[in-house]
N, C-alpha and C positions, 0 to 999 in steps of 0.2 A: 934773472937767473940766480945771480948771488944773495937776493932776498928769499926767494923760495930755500936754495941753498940753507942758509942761516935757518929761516921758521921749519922745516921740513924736520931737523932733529929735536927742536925745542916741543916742537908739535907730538914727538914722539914721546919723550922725557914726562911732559903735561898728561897726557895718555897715559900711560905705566905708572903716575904718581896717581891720575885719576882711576886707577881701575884696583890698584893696589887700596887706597882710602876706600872703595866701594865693598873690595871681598874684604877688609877689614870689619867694615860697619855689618858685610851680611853673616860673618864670623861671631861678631860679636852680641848684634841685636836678635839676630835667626837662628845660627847655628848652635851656639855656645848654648843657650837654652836647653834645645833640645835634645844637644850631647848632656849635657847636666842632668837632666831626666832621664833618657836613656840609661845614664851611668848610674844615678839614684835607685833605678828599677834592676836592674843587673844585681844590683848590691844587695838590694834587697831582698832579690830571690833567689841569690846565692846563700844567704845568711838563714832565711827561714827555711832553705832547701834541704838545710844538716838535720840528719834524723837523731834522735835521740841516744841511738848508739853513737855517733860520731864526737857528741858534744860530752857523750859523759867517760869521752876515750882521751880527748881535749882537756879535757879538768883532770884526771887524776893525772895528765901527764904533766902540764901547769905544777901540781901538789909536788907530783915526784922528784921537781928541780928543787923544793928547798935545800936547802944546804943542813947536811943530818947531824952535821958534828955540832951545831948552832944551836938546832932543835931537840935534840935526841931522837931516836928511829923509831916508839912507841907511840903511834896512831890510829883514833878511832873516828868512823864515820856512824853520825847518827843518822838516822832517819829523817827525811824530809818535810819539813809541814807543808801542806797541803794548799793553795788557796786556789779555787775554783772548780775543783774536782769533785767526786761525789764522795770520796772520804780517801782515806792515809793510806790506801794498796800502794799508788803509784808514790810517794815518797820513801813507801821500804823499796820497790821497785829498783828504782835511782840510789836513792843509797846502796843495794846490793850490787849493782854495777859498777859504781865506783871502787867499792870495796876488791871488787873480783881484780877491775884495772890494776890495781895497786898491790894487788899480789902476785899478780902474772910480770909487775915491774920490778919486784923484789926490792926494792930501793926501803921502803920501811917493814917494820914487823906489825902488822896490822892486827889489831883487837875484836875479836870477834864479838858481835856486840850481844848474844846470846849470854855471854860469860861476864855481863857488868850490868844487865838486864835488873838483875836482884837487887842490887846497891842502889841502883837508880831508884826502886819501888820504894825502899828502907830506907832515904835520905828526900823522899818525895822530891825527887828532882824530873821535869821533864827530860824526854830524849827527843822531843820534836822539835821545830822553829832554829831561830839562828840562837847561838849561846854566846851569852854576854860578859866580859873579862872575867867577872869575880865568879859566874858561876862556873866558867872554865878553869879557873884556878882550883877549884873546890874539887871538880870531876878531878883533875893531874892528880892532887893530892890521896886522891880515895882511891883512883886504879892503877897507880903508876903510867900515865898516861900522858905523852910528852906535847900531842899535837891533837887536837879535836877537829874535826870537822863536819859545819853544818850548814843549813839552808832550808829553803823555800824552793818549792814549784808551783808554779803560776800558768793557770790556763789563760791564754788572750786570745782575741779576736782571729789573730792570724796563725796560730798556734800552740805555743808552749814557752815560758823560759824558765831557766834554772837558775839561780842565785845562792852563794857559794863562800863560805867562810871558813880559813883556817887559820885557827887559834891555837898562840903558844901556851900551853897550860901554866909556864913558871911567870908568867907577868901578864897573863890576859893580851899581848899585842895580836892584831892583827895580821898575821906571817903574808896572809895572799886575798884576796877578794874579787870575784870577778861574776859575770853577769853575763849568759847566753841561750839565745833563741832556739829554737828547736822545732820540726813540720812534727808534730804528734801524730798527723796520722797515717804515716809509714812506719809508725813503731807496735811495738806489743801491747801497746794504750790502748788502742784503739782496734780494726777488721780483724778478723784470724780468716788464715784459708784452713780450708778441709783438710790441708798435711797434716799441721801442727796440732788440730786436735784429735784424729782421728787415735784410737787405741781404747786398750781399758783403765778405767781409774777409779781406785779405791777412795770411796768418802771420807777424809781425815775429821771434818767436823762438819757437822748438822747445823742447817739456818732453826734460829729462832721459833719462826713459826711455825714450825713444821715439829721442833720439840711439846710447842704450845698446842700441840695436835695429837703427841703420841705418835709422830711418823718419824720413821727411821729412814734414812737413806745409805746403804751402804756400798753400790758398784753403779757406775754405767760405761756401757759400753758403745762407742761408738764409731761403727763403719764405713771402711769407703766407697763401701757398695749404695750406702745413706741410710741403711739398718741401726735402729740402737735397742739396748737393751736396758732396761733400770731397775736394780734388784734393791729391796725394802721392807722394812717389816710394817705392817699397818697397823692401828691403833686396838687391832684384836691379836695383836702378836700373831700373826702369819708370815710366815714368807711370800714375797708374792714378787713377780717377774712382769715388768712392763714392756710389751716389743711394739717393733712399730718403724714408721721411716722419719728423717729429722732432715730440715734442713737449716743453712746458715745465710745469712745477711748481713754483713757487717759484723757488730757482736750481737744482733741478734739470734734465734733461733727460734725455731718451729716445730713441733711434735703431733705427729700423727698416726697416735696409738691406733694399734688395731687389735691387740691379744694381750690375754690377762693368765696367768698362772699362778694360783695361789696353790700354794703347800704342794710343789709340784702336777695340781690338777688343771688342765685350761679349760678355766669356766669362762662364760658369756658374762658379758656385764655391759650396762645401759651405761653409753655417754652423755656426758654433759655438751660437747661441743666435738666437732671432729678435730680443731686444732689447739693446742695448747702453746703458748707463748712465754718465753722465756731470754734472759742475756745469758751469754758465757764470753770468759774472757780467759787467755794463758797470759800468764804473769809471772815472772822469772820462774819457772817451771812447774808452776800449781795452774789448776783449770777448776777456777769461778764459775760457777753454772747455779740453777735452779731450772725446774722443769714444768711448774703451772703457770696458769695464770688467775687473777683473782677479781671474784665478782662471779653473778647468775649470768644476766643477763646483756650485761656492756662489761666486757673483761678487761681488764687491765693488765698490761704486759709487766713483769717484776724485772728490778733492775737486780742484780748480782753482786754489783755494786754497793748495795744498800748491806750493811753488813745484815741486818732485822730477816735479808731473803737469800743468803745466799750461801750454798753449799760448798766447801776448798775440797779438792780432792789430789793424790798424789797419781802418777801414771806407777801401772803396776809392769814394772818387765819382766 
């Protein structure tokens, strides 16, 4: 009885040490794992989850903390270079967002980059890519410009980053640097719905080849009924009105002319194809668009993107 007595708690103590060592080892070899990965994944798709508004509302707020009596309060944001994208829309893009942040923060007096445009041309200096001390000292000097700031966007695999430099124009130092991911496509980079472009819009400038043709493009109008309308002058100087229904995909679209009115008259006319393929994009408040497609017989859809095809137009209110 006194020996059972005695083993009976030791028996118990060996147990709680033995079961305690075992959820340690299944914590550690089992679990902790695949809390590690779990937590790795979470991370991850919290990080690439920030749309592109969030991350460039995060940076100029980053910019807004420098210290202005240091700095001085005259900052300008250039334009972003581009790497992986179909060309530099989406780095004015991003730079115009930042720029808007930081006015809406009032913290600097920010440089409108229109109004140092000229200097930049006449000093052959680029406004793209990241700027490097001396040529940031050079810009401070020429525009009274205390604080620069530049970068890169980078299309990757899993979506978007931005990379980010601000330069003190009086000694080239590095003020701030930072580097962030971004889902591109919940942003204006990439699908439009039918809200955002529906209206009328004036063609502020003519694609390339469409001048290499003698084709004017000066209105389209598109409805949320799926009606558009696309007014033009053709390479015999007429007026002529193209109506029809359109739809959207992504940033693609689709055109499916049905009437033709030149010089107010609706003539018939033979098509080449019933549907016409084109991209359109909104882009801090311009709508990227083109309306053919090119080829006889195997057509190829134009990207908008491409500057060589693509019409800007402003919304007319």
């Amino acid at each position: 009885m006194f020996i059972h007595n005695v083993y009976k708690p030791c028996e118990n103590k060996i147990n709680n040490l033995l079961d305690e060592d075992l959820n340690y080892f299944r914590y550690s070899y089992i679990m902790k794992p695949i809390v590690s990965i779990f937590v790795f994944i979470l991370v991850s798709f919290h990080v690439y989850s920030q749309t592109l508004e969030d991350v460039t509302s995060s940076i100029s707020q980053e910019i807004s903390k420098l210290d202005i009596h240091e700095t001085g309060s005259n900052i300008l944001v250039l334009p972003l270079e581009v790497v992986g994208f179909p060309d530099e829309v989406q780095g004015l893009y991003v730079s115009d967002k930042i720029t808007s942040y930081l006015v809406q923060f009032k913290k600097f007096n920010v440089v409108e980059r229109e109004q140092v445009s000229q200097i930049f041309n006449e000093q052959k200096l680029s406004m793209y890519g990241l700027i490097e001390g001396e040529a940031a000292k050079k810009i401070g000097n020429l525009m009274s410009v205390n604080i620069i700031v530049s970068g890169r966007i980078y299309r990757t695999d899993r979506g978007g980053e931005i990379s980010i430099r601000a330069i003190h124009t009086e000694n080239g130092k590095i003020l701030h640097a930072t580097t962030k991911p971004f889902d591109f496509k919940s942003d204006t980079l990439t699908p439009q719905s039918y809200g955002g472009l529906t209206g009328s819009w004036k063609v502020t400038k003519n694609a390339p080849y469409l001048n290499e043709n003698n084709t004017i493009y000066k209105k389209i109008i598109l409805r949320k009924d799926g009606e558009f309308s696309l007014y033009m002058k053709n390479n015999n100087g007429s007026d002529v009105e193209i109506q029809g229904k359109y739809e959207i995909d992504g940033n693609n679209i689709n055109y499916y002319s049905s009437r033709m009115i030149i010089d107010g008259r609706l003539t018939p006319y033979k098509k080449l194809t019933n549907r016409l393929e084109g991209t359109i994009y909104l882009v801090n408040g311009k709508l990227y668009f083109n309306y053919t497609s090119m080829g006889q017989k195997i057509r190829t859809r134009l990207d908008s993107m491409n500057p060589k095809f693509r019409c800007e137009a402003e919304r007319i209110k």
